[in-house]
C-alpha positions as CSV (number, residue, x, y, z in Angstrom):
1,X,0.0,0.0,0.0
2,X,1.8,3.3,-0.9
3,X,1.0,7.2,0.5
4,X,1.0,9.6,-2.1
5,X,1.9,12.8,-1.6
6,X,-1.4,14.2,-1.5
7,X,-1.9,12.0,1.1
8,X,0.6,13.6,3.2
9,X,-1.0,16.5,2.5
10,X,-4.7,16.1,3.1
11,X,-3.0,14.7,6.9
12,X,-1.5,17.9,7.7
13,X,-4.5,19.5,6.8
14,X,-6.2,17.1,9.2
15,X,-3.7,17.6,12.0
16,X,-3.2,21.3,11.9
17,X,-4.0,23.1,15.3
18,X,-5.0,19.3,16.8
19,X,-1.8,18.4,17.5
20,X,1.4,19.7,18.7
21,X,4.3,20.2,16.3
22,X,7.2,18.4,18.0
23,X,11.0,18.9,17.7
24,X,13.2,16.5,15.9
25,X,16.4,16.1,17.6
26,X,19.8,15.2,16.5
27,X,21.4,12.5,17.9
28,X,24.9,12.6,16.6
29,X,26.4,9.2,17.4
30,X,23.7,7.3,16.4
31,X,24.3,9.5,13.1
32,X,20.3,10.0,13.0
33,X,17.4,12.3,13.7
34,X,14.8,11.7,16.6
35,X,11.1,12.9,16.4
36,X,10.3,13.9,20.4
37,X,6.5,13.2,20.2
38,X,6.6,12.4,23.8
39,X,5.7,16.2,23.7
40,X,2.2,15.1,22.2
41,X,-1.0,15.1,24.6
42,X,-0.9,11.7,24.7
43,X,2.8,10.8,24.7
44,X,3.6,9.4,21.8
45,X,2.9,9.6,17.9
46,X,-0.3,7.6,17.7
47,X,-2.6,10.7,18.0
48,X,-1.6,11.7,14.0
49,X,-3.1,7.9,13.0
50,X,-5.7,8.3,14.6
51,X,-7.1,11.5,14.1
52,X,-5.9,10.9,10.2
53,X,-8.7,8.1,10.8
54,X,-11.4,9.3,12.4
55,X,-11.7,12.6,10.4
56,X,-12.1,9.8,7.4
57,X,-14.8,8.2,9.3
58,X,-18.3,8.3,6.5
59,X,-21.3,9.4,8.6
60,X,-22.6,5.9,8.7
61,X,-19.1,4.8,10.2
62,X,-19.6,8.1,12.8
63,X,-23.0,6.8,13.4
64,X,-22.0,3.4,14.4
65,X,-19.1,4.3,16.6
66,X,-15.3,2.9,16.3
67,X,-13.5,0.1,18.8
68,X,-10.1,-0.1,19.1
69,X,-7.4,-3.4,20.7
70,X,-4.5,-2.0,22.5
71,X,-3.3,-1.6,26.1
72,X,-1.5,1.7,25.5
73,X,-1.0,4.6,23.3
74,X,-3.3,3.6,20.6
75,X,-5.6,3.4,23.0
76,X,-5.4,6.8,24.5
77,X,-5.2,8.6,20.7
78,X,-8.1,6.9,19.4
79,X,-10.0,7.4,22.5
80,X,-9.2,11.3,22.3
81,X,-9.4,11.5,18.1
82,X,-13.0,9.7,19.5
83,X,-13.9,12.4,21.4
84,X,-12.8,15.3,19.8
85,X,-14.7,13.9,16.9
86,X,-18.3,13.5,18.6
87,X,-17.7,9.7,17.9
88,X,-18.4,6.8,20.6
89,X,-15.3,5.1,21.0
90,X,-14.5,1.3,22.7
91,X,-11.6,0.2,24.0
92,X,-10.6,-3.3,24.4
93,X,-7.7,-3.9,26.9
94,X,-6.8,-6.6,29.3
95,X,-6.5,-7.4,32.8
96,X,-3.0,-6.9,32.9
97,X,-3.1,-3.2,31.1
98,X,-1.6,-0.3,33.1
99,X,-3.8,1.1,35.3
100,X,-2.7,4.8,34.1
101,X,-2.9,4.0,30.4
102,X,-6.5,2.7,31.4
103,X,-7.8,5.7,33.2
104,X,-6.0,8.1,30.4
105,X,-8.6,6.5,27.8
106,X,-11.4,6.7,30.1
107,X,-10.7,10.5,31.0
108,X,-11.2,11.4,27.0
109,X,-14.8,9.1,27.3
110,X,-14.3,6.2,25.8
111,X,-15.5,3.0,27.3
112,X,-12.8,0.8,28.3
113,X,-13.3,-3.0,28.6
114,X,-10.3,-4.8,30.9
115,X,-12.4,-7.9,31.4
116,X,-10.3,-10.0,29.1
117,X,-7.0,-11.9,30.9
118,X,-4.8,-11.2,27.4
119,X,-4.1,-9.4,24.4
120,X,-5.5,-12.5,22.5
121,X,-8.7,-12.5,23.9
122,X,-9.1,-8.7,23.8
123,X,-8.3,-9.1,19.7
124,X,-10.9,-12.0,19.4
125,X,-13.7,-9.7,21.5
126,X,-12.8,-6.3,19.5
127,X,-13.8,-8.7,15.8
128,X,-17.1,-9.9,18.2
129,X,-18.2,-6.4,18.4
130,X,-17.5,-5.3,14.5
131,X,-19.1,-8.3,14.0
132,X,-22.1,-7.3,16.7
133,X,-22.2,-4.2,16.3
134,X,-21.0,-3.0,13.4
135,X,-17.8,-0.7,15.1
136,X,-15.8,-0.1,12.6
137,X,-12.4,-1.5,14.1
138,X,-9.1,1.5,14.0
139,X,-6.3,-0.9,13.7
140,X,-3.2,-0.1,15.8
141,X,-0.9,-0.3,13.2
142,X,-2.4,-1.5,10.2
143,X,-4.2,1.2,8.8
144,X,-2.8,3.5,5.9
């Protein structure tokens, strides 16, 4: 699956004023460049995928609400791309998920589930609610 530059584009469009622009850092004897986006609200770089997803929601897909399978920062950035958005959000996380990360999607409204005891279970019960109810499902990582 390729990004065109348009693309790119249409994201910053997206992004502008919702997120904060965050330094990149040289880091000389690793002879590269780091992007801090520990400076974003929620800590990492996850918020750009997922507002870049949620503003693409169709109103049906708005109407039906979105669910989400991680026990972190994906979590938390779909939760608040969720809210900002007007869109209900569900989170499925398990037992063993920090109890921070947890209350961090909460406090931006989404619904958190923790009742599964792994990841593997949490996957299998975010497809039972697509399935159910007709979420669509924001993929962690696999999502253009």
């Amino acid at each position: 699956m390729s990004v065109s530059r348009e693309d790119v584009e249409w994201a910053g469009t997206v992004l502008a004023g919702r997120i904060n622009r965050t330094p990149t850092l040289r880091a000389p004897d690793l002879g590269v460049y780091l992007k801090a986006e520990l400076f974003q609200k929620t800590g990492s770089f996850k918020a750009r995928g997922a507002f870049n997803r949620l503003t693409a929601l169709t109103p049906e897909e708005r109407e039906r609400g979105v669910v989400t399978w991680s026990a972190g920062n994906h979590a938390q950035a779909v939760a608040w791309a969720a809210a900002e958005a007007g869109v209900d959000c569900l989170v499925q996380m398990w037992q063993t998920a920090s109890a921070f990360k947890v209350e961090r999607a909460r406090s931006y409204g989404a619904t958190v589930d923790v009742s599964s005891p792994d990841p593997a279970v949490a996957y299998d019960r975010t497809l039972e609610v697509v399935e159910r109810e007709g979420r669509l499902f924001v993929h962690p990582h696999s999502d253009p």
